[in-house]
C-alpha positions as CSV (number, residue, x, y, z in Angstrom):
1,X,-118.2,-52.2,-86.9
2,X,-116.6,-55.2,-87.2
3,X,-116.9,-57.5,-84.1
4,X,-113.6,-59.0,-81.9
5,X,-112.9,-62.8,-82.4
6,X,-113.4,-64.8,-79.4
7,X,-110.4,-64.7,-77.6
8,X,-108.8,-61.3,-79.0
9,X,-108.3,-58.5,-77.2
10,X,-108.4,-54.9,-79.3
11,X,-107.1,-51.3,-78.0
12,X,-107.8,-48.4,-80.0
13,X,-106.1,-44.9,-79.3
14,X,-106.9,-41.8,-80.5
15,X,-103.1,-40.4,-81.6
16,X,-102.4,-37.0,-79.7
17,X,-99.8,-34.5,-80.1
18,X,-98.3,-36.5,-76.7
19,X,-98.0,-39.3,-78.6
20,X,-96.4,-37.6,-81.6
21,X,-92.5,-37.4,-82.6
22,X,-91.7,-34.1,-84.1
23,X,-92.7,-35.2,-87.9
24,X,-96.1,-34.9,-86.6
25,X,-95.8,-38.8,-86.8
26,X,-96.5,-41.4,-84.2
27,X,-93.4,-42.2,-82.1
28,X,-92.5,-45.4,-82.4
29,X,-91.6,-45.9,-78.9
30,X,-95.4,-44.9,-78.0
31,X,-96.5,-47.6,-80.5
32,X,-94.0,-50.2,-79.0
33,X,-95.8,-49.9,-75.5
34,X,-99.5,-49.9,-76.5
35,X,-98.3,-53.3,-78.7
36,X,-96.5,-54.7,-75.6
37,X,-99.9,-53.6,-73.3
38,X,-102.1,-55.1,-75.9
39,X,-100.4,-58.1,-76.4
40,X,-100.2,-59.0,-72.5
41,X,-104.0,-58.8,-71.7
42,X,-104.0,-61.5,-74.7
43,X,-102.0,-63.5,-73.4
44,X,-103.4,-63.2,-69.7
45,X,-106.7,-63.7,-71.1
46,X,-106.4,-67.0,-72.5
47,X,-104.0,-68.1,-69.5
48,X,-106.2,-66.8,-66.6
49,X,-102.8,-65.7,-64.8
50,X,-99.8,-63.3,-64.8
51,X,-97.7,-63.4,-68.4
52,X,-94.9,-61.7,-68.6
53,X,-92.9,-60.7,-72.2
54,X,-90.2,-63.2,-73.1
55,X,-89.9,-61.9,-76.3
56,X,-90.7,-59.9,-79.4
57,X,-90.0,-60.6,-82.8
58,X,-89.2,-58.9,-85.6
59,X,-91.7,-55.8,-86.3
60,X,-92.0,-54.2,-89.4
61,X,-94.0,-51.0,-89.8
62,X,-95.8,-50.7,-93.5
63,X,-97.4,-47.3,-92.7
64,X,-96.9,-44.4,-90.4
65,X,-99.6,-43.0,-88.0
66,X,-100.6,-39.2,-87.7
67,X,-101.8,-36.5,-85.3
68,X,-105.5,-37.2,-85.6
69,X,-106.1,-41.0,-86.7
70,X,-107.2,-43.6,-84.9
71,X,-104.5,-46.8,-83.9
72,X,-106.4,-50.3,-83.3
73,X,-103.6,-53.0,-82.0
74,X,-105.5,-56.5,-82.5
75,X,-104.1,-59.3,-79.9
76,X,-104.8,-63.1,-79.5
77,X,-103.4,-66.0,-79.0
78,X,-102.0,-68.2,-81.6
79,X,-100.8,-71.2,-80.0
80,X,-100.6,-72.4,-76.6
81,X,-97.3,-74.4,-75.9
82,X,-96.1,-75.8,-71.7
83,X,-95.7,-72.6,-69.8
84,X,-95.3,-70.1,-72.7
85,X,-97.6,-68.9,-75.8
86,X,-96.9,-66.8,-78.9
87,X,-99.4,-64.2,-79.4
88,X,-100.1,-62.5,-83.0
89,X,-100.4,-58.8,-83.0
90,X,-102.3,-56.7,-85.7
91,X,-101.6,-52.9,-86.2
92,X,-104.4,-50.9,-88.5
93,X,-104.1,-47.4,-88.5
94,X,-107.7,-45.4,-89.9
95,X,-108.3,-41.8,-91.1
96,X,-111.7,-40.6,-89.5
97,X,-113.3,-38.6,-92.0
98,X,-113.4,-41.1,-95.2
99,X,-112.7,-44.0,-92.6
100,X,-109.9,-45.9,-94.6
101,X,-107.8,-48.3,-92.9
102,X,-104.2,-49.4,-93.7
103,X,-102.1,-52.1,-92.3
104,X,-99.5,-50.3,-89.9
105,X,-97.5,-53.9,-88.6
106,X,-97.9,-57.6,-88.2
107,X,-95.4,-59.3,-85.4
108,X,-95.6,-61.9,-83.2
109,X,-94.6,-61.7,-79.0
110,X,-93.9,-65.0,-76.7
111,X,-95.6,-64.5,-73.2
112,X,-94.5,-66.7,-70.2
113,X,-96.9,-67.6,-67.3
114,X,-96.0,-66.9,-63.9
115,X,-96.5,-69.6,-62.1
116,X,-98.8,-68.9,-58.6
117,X,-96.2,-70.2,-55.9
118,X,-94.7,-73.6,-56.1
119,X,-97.6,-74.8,-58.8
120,X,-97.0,-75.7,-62.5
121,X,-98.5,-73.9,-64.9
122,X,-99.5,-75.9,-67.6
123,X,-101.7,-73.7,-70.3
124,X,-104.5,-75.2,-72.1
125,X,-105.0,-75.3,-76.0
126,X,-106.2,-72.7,-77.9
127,X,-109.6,-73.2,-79.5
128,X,-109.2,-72.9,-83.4
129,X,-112.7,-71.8,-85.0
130,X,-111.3,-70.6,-88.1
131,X,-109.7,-71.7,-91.2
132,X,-107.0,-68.7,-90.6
133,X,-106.9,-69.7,-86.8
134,X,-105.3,-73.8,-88.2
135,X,-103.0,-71.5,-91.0
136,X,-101.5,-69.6,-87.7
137,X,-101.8,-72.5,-85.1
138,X,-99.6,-74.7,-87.5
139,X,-96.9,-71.6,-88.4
140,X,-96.2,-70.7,-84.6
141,X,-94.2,-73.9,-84.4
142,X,-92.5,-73.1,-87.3
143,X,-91.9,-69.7,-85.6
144,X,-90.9,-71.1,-82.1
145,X,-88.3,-73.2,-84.2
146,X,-87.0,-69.8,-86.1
147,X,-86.9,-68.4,-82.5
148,X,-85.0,-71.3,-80.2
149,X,-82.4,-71.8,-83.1
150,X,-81.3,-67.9,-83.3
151,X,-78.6,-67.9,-80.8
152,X,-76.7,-70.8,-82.9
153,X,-78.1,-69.8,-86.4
154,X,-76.6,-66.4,-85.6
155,X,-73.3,-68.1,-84.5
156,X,-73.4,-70.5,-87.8
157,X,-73.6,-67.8,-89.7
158,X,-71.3,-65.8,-88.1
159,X,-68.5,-67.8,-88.9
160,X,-69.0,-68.3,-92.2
161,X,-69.3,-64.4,-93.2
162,X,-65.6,-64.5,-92.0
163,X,-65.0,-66.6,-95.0
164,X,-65.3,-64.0,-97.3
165,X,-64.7,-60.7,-97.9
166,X,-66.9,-57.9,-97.3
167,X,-66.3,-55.2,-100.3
168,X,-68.3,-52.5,-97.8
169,X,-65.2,-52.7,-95.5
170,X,-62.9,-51.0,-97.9
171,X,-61.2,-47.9,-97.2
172,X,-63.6,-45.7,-99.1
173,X,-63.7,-41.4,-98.9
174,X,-66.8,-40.1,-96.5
175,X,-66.7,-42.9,-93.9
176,X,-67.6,-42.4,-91.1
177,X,-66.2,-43.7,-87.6
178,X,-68.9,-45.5,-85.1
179,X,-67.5,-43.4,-82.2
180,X,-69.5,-40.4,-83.6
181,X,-72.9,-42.4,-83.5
182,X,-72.2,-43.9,-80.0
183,X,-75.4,-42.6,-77.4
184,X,-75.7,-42.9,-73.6
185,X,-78.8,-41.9,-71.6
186,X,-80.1,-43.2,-68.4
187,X,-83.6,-43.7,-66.3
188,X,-84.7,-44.1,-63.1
189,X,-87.7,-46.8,-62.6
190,X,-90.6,-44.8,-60.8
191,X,-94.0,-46.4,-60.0
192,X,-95.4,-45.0,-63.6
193,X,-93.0,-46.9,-65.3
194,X,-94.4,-50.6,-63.5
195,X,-96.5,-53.1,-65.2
196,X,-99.3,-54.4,-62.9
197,X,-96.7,-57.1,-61.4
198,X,-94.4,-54.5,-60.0
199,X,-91.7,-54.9,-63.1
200,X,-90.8,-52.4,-65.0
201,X,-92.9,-52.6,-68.1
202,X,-91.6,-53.8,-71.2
203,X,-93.2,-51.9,-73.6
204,X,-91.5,-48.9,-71.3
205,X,-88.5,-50.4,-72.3
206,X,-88.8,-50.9,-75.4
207,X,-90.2,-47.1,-76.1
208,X,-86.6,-45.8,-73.9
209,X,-84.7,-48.3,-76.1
210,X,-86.6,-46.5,-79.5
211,X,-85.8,-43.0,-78.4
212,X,-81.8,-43.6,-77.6
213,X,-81.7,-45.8,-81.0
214,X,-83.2,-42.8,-82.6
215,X,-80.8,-40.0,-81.5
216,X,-77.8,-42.5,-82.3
217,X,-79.4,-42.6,-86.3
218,X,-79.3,-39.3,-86.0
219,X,-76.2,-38.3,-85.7
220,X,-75.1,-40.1,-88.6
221,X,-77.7,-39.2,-91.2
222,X,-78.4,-35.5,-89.9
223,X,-81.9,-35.9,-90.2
224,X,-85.1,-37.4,-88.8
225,X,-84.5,-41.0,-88.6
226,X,-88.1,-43.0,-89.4
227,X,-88.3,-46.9,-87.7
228,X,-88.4,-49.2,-90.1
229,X,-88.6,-52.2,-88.2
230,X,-87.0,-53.6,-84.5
231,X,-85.4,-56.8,-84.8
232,X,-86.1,-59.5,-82.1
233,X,-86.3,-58.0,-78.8
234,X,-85.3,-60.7,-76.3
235,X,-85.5,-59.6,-72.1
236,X,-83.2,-61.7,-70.6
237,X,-84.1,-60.7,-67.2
238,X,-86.3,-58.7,-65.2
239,X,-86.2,-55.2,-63.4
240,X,-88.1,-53.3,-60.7
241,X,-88.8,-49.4,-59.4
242,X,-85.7,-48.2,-58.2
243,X,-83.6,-49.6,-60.9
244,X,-81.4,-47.5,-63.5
245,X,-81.5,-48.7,-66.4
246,X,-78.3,-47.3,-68.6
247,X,-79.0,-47.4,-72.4
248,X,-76.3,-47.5,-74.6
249,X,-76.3,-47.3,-78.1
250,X,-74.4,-47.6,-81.7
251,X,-74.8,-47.6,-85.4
252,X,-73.3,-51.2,-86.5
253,X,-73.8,-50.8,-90.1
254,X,-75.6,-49.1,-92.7
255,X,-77.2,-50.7,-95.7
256,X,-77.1,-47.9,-98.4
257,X,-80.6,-46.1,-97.6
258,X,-81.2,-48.3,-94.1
259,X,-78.9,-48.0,-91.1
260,X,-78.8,-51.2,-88.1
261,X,-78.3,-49.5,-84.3
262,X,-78.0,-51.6,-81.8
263,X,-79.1,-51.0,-77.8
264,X,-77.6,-52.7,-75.0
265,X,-80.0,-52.7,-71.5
266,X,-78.3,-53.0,-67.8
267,X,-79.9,-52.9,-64.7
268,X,-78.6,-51.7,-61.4
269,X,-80.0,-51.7,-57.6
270,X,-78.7,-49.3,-55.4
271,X,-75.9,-51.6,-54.5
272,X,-75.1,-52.4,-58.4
273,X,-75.0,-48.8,-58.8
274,X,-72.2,-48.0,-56.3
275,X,-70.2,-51.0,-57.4
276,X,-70.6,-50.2,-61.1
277,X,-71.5,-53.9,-61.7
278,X,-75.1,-54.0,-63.6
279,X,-77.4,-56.6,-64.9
280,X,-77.3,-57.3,-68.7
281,X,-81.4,-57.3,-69.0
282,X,-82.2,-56.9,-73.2
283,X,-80.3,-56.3,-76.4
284,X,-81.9,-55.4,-79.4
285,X,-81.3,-54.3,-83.3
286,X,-83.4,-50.9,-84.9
287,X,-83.5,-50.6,-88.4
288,X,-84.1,-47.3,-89.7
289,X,-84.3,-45.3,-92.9
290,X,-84.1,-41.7,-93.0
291,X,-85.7,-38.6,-95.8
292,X,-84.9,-35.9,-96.4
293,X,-87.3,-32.2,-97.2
294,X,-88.4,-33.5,-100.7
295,X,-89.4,-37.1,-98.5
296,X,-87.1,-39.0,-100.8
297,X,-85.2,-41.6,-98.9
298,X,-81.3,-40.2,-97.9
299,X,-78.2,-42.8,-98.6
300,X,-76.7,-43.0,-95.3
301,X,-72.3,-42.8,-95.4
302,X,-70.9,-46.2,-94.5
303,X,-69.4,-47.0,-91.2
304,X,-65.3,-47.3,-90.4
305,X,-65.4,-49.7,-87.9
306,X,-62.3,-48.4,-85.6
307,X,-61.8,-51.5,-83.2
308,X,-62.7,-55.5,-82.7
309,X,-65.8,-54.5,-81.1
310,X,-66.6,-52.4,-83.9
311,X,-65.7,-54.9,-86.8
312,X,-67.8,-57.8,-84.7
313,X,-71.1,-55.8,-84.5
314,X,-69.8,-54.4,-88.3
315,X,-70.2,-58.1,-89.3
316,X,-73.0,-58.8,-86.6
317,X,-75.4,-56.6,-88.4
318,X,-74.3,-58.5,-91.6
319,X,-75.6,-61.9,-90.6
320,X,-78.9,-60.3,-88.5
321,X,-79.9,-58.5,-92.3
322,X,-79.6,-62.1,-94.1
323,X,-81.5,-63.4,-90.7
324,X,-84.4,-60.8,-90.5
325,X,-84.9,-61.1,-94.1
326,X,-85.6,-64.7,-94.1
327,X,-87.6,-64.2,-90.6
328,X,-89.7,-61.7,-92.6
329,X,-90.8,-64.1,-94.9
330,X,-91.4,-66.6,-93.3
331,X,-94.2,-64.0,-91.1
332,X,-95.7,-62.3,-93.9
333,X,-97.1,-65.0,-95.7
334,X,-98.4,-63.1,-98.8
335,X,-101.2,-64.4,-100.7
336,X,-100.6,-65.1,-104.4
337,X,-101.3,-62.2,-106.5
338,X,-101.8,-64.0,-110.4
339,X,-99.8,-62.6,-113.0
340,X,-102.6,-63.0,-115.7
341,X,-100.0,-63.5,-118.7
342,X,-102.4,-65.2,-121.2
343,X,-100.2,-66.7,-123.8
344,X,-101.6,-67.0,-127.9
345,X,-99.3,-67.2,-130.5
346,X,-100.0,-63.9,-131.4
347,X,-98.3,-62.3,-128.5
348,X,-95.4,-64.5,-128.7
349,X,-92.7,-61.8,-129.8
350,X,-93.8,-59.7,-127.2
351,X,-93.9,-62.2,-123.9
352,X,-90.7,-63.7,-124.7
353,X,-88.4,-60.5,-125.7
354,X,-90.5,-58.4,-122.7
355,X,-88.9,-62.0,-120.2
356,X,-85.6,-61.5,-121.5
357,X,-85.7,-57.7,-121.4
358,X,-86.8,-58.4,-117.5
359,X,-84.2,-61.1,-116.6
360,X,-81.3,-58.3,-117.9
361,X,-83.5,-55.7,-116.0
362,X,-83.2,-57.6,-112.9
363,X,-80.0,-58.5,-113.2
364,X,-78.5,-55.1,-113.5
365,X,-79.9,-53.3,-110.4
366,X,-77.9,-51.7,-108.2
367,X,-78.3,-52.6,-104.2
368,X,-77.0,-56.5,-104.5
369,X,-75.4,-57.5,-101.3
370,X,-73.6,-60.5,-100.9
371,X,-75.4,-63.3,-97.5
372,X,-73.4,-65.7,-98.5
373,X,-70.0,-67.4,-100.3
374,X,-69.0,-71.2,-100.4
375,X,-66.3,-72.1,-102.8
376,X,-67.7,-71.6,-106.1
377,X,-71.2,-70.3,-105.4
378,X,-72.6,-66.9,-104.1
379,X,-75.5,-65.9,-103.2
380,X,-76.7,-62.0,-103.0
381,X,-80.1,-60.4,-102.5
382,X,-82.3,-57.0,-103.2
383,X,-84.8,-56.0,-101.4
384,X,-87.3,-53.1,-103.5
385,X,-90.5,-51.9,-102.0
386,X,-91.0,-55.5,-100.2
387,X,-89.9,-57.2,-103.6
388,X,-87.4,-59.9,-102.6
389,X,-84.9,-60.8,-105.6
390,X,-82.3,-63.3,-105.2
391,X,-78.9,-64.0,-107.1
392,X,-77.2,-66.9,-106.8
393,X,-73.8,-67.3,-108.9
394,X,-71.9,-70.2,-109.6
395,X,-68.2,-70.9,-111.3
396,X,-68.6,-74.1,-113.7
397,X,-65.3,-75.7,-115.0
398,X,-67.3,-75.9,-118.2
399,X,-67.5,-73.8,-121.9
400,X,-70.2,-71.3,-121.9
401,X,-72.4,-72.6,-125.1
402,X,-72.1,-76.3,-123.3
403,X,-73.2,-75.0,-119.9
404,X,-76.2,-73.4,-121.9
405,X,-77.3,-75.8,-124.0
406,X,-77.7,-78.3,-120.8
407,X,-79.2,-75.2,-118.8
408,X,-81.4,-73.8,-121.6
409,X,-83.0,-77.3,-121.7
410,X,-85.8,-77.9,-119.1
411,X,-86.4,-81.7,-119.4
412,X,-82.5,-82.2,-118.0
413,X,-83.8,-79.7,-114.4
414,X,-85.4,-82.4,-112.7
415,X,-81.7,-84.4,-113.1
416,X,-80.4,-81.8,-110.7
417,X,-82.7,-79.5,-109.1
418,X,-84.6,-81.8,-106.3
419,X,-87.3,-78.7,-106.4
420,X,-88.7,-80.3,-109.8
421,X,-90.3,-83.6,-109.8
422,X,-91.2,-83.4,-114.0
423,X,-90.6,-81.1,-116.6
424,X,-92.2,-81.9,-119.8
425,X,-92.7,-79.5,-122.9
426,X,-95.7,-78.8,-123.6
427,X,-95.7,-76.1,-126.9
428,X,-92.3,-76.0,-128.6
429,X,-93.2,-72.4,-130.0
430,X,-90.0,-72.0,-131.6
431,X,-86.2,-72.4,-131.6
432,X,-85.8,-70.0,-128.8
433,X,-89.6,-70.5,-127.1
434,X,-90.8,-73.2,-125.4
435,X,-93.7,-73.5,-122.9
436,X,-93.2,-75.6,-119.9
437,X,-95.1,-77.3,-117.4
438,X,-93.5,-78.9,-114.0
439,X,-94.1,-80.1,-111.1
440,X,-92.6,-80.3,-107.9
441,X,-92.4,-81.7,-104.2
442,X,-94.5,-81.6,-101.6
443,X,-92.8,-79.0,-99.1
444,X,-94.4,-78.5,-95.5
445,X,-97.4,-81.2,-95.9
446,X,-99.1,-78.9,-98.6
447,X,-100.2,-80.1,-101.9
448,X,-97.3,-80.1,-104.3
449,X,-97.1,-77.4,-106.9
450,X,-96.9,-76.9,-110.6
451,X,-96.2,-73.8,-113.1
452,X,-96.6,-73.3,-116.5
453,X,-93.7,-71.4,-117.3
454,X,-92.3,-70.0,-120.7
455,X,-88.8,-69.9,-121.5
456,X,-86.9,-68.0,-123.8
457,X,-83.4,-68.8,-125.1
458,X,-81.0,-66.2,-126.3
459,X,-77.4,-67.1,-128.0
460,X,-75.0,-63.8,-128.1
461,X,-74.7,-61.8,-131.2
462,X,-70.7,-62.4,-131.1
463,X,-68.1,-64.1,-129.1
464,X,-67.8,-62.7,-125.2
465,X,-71.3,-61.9,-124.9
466,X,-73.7,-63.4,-122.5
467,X,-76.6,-66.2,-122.9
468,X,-79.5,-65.8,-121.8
469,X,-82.5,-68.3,-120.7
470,X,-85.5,-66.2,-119.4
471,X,-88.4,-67.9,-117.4
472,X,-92.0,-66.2,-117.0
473,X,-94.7,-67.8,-115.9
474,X,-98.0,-68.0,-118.2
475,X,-101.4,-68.6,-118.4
476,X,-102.6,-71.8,-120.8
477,X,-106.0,-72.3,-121.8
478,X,-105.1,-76.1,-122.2
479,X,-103.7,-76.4,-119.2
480,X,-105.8,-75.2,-116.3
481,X,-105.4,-75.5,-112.6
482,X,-105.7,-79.1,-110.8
483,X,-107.2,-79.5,-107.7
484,X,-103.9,-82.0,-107.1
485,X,-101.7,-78.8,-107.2
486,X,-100.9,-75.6,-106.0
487,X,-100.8,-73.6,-109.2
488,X,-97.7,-71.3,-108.9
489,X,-96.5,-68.7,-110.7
490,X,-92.6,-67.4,-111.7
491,X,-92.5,-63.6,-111.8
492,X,-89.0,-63.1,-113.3
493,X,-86.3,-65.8,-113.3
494,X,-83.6,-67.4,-115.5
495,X,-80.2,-67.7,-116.5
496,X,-77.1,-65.4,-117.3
497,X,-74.1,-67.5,-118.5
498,X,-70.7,-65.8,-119.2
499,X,-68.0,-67.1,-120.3
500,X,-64.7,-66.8,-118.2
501,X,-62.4,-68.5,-120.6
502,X,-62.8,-71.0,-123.6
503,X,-63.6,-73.6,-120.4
504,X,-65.4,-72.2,-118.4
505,X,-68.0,-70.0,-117.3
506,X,-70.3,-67.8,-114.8
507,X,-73.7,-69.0,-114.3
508,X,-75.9,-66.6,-112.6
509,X,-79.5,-67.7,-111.9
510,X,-81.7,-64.6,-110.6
511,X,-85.1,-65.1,-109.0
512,X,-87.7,-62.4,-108.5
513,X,-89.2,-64.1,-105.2
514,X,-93.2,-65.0,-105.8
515,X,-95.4,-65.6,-102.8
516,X,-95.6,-69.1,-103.4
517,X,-91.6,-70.2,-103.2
518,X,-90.8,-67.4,-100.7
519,X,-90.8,-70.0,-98.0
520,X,-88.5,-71.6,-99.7
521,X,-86.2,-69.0,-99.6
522,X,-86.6,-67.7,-96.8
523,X,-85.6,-70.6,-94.7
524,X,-82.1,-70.5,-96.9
525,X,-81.9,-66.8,-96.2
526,X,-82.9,-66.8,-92.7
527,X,-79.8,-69.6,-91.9
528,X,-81.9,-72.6,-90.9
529,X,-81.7,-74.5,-94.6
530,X,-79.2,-74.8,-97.0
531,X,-81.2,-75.8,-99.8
532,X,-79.8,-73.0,-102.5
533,X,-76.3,-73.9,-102.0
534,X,-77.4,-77.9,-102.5
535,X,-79.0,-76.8,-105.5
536,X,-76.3,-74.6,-106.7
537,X,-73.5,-77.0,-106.3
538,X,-75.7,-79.9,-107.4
539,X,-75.9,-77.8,-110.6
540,X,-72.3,-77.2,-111.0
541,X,-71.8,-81.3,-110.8
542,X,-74.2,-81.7,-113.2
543,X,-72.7,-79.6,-115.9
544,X,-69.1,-80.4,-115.2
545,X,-69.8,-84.3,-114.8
546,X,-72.6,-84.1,-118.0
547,X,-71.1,-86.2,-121.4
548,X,-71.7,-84.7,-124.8
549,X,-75.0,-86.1,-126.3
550,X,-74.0,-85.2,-129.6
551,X,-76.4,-81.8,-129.3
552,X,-74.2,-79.6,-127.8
553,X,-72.5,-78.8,-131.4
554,X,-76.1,-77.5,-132.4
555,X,-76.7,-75.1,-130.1
């Protein structure tokens, strides 16, 4: 059996019937204790004193747990900062008989110190013995960032979602009013529900939170809701046995096959309780799906929001989707999975018509959903089985065929697109082929990266149609990996330029998100860069300000 790290602590469970909801699955709100429990001693460990939870963030659950497997929740520390840490939290769920493990969850808490009576605490580094341990030492600041920031990255983005209109808050038939989703329940702290400091537990919380989220998904899907993830839970204050705590609860928006309820936490003492004047102690967000008896995922109705309150946390749930996305990112950290596209001139046909076909693929899905709108650019996003995609689309004061001949012409990127540092051609296959290979910037003190890309140009078979430049990474004999670069790789990605009038036209870049760049996006998506945008409308100056070459007429 594989042996802890120094300095993690592990807790494996046998999962009962107890512990089960009535799918025969773990309840979430069981998991969401023993995470909280596990996570604690970690942090108690490494501190030698009292921690407390501060925070959680975003948990995703992969994989669900059954009656009869075996849970192990892997806790350590990740980095050590004045009075607080952030502790990394591992989730593997096993069969017994053949012994196979999957990855249940990856999330991160933040643990505060309790200072012993007037003394600082001040908490020592952590020791780093690992090359993994440096990877996650370095990220938790870029976490704790993510994590400070919320409150005004929430408010940023709050204000610009009022610039545009949502189409989901249309008058449409089968919506349905958030009244009818709206859940109160209540508990009474007894000595069970304490942590070993006398507070009331948080992963109690947390699991009471769960169960109230769940019954409000409920009544809006008519089925078995299933957890999908918890945005960040935040405890904003603490509370003690003989407390009520009074949960409310409300679906804020739905998401086609994923609904957003949100949990509000007060606290009262015995004199709060009389007066009706509680303690506001955590918030937090639940993501659900739901199936239904052939285990195919249901479509939940969308939401009438019937009052300000309503329309604010209709909007709220808006902005936390575009935040949690990027937040999501940012935590996975994916290793790079190569495409092994081996390009010879005898599979030419096939690799460029098979990157256009994917591009047009891509780009007709249905689920698009608009994070963003500034003037003349907007952005949308699909999410497929963990598969981020991202559409940004731009209006350009420009003809069509001019717009793509300065598009469908790499060497020009670098004059615009501050993500490419060269561009050169490196195999003009044909008129409509050519392979690429660029570089760009150093981005977060790694080396910089490169790609060998092909792309392939389409012009429209008649007037009104749309062009088409199609970008797929490929694998070049004569052009192997450098130990100067990151070698990087382009999934699916490219152009779609339609022409609005005789001057001007619809440019619509899609990008099927690759481990390596997802950083990249996911600091635009998450609301703490603004990167695409400067890109996008760098782009539109570009082609509007660009003077004929004497080219254009050719293409």
């Amino acid at each position: 059996m594989e042996r802890p790290a120094p300095g993690e602590v592990r807790m494996s469970q046998a999962i009962q019937p107890a512990h089960a909801n009535p799918r025969g699955e773990l309840s979430a709100g069981q998991l969401l204790k023993w995470i909280d429990a596990t996570a604690c001693l970690a942090a108690e460990k490494h501190a030698g004193v009292s921690c407390v939870t501060a925070s959680v963030d975003d948990i995703q659950f992969a994989e669900t747990a059954r009656v009869g497997q075996v849970i192990t929740i892997k806790a350590k520390v990740t980095r050590a900062f004045s009075t607080s840490m952030e502790i990394s939290i591992k989730v593997i769920v096993q069969d017994v008989f053949p012994g196979i493990e999957k990855l249940v969850s990856v999330a991160f808490s933040t643990f505060v110190a309790k200072p012993v009576g007037e003394e600082k605490i001040h908490l020592k580094p952590v020791t780093l013995l690992t090359e993994q341990d440096h990877v996650e030492h370095n990220l938790a600041s870029e976490r704790r960032k993510v994590r400070l920031h919320h409150e005004d990255t929430f408010k940023n983005l709050m204000k610009e979602n009022r610039r545009f209109d949502d189409p989901i808050c249309d008058e449409e038939e089968g919506m349905v009013p958030t009244s009818g989703t709206s859940v109160q329940s209540i508990e009474l702290v007894l000595p069970p529900h304490a942590n070993h400091h006398g507070n009331t537990f948080g992963g109690q919380i947390m699991a009471w939170m769960e169960t109230v989220a769940t019954i409000s998904a409920s009544r809006l899907c008519r089925a078995h809701p299933l957890l999908k993830s918890v945005d960040m839970f935040k405890f904003r204050g603490p509370s003690t046995v003989g407390d009520r705590l009074v949960f409310n609860a409300i679906v804020n928006n739905t998401f086609q096959t994923c609904v957003e309820v949100g949990v509000r936490v007060e606290a009262f003492d015995c004199q709060e309780w009389s007066k009706g004047q509680g303690r506001h102690i955590n918030s937090a967000f639940l993501i659900y799906n739901a199936v239904d008896d052939k285990e195919e995922l249901v479509t939940f109705p969308r939401i009438k929001p019937m009052s300000k309150d309503d329309l604010r946390r209709y909007h709220g749930a808006i902005v936390r989707k575009r935040i949690r996305l990027g937040r999501k990112y940012v935590i996975s950290h994916k290793e790079e999975v190569p495409l092994c596209v081996h390009w010879d001139i005898s599979n030419q046909v096939a690799l460029s018509n098979a990157s256009v076909e994917a591009l047009n693929n891509l780009a007709a899905r249905s689920g698009w959903e608009v994070t963003s709108a500034v003037e003349k650019i907007k952005i949308y996003t699909l999410e497929e089985h963990d598969i981020l995609s991202v559409w940004v689309e731009k209006h350009v004061e420009r003809p069509a065929h001019v717009t793509y001949h300065l598009l469908s012409d790499f060497t020009k990127r670098p004059l615009w697109d501050p993500h490419y540092v060269s561009c050169e051609v490196i195999d003009w296959v044909s008129e409509a082929d050519q392979i690429y290979y660029i570089t760009c910037p150093v981005v977060n003190g790694d080396k910089p990266k490169d790609l060998v890309v092909l792309v392939s140009r389409r012009r429209p078979l008649k007037d009104g149609d749309t062009y088409t430049v199609a970008m797929k990474s490929v694998i070049l004999p004569s052009v192997p990996p450098s130990p100067q670069y990151i070698r990087s790789e382009i999934i699916c990605a490219g152009f779609l330029i339609h022409a609005t009038d005789s001057s001007s036209c619809t440019v619509s870049y899609f990008n099927q998100i690759s481990a390596s760049i997802s950083p990249y996006f996911a600091g635009n998506l998450g609301g703490w860069s603004k990167s695409i945008e400067e890109t996008a409308a760098s782009c539109i100056q570009f082609i509007e300000n660009a003077t004929d070459d004497g080219l254009i007429n050719r293409f």
